[in-house]
C-alpha positions as CSV (number, residue, x, y, z in Angstrom):
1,X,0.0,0.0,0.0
2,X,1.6,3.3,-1.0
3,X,0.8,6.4,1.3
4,X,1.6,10.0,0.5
5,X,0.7,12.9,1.8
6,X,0.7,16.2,0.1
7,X,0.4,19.3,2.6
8,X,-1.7,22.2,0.5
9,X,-0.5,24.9,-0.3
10,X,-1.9,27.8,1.8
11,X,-1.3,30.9,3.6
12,X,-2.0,30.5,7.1
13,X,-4.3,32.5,8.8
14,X,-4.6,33.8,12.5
15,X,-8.8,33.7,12.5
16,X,-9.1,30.5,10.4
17,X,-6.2,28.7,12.1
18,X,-6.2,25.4,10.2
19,X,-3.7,23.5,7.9
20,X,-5.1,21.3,5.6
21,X,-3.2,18.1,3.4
22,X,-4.4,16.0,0.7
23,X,-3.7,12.0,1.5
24,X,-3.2,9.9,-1.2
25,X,-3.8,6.1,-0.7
26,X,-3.7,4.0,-4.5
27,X,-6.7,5.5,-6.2
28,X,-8.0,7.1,-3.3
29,X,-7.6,11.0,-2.6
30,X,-8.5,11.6,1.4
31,X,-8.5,16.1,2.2
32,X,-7.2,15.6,5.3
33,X,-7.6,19.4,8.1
34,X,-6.6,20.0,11.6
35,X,-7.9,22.5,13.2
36,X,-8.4,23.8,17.1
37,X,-11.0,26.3,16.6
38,X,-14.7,25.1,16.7
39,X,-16.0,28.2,14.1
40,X,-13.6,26.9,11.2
41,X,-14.8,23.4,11.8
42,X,-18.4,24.6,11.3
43,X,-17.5,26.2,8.4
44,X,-15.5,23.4,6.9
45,X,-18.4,20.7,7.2
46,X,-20.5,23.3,6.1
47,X,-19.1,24.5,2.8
48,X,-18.6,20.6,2.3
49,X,-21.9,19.9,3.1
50,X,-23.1,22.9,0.3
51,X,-20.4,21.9,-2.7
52,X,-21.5,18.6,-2.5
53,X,-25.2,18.2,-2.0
54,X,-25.5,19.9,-5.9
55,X,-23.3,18.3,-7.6
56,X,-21.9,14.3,-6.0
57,X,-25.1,11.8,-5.1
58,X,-22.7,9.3,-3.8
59,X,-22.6,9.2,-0.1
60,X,-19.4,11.4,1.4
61,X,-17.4,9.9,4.4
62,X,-16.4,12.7,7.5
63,X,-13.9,11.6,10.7
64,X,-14.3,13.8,13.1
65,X,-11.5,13.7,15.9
66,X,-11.6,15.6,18.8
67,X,-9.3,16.3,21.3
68,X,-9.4,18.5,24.8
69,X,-6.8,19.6,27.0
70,X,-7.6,19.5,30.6
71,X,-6.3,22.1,33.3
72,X,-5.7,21.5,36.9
73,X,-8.7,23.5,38.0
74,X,-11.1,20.3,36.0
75,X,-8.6,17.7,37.4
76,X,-10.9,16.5,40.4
């Protein structure tokens, strides 16, 4: 099985804060984004949501992966 991963090409931005790559596996093309801020996710699954409910009829698979950091104030 051959892997690559392409990161895209984008400036970052301080509001958006995201980086996004494209994963390549065989015929497969996987748009891959990490992001910690909950407004660009919205976005995101939103405009993916919009760009492909007019135009693909095939079903669209979205991982979501979340992660939180706890502080010692929530560590009870």
């Amino acid at each position: 099985m051959d892997i690559k991963i392409e990161p895209i090409d984008i400036s970052f931005d301080r509001t958006s804060r995201y980086y996004a790559y494209t994963v390549h596996d065989g015929n497969h093309r996987i748009l891959t984004v990490t992001t910690d801020s909950t407004q660009t996710l919205s976005k995101w699954l939103n405009d993916l949501l919009k760009s492909t409910a007019k135009t693909n009829h095939n079903p669209i698979l979205v991982g979501i992966s979340a992660e939180r950091e706890l502080v010692d104030d929530e560590m009870i």
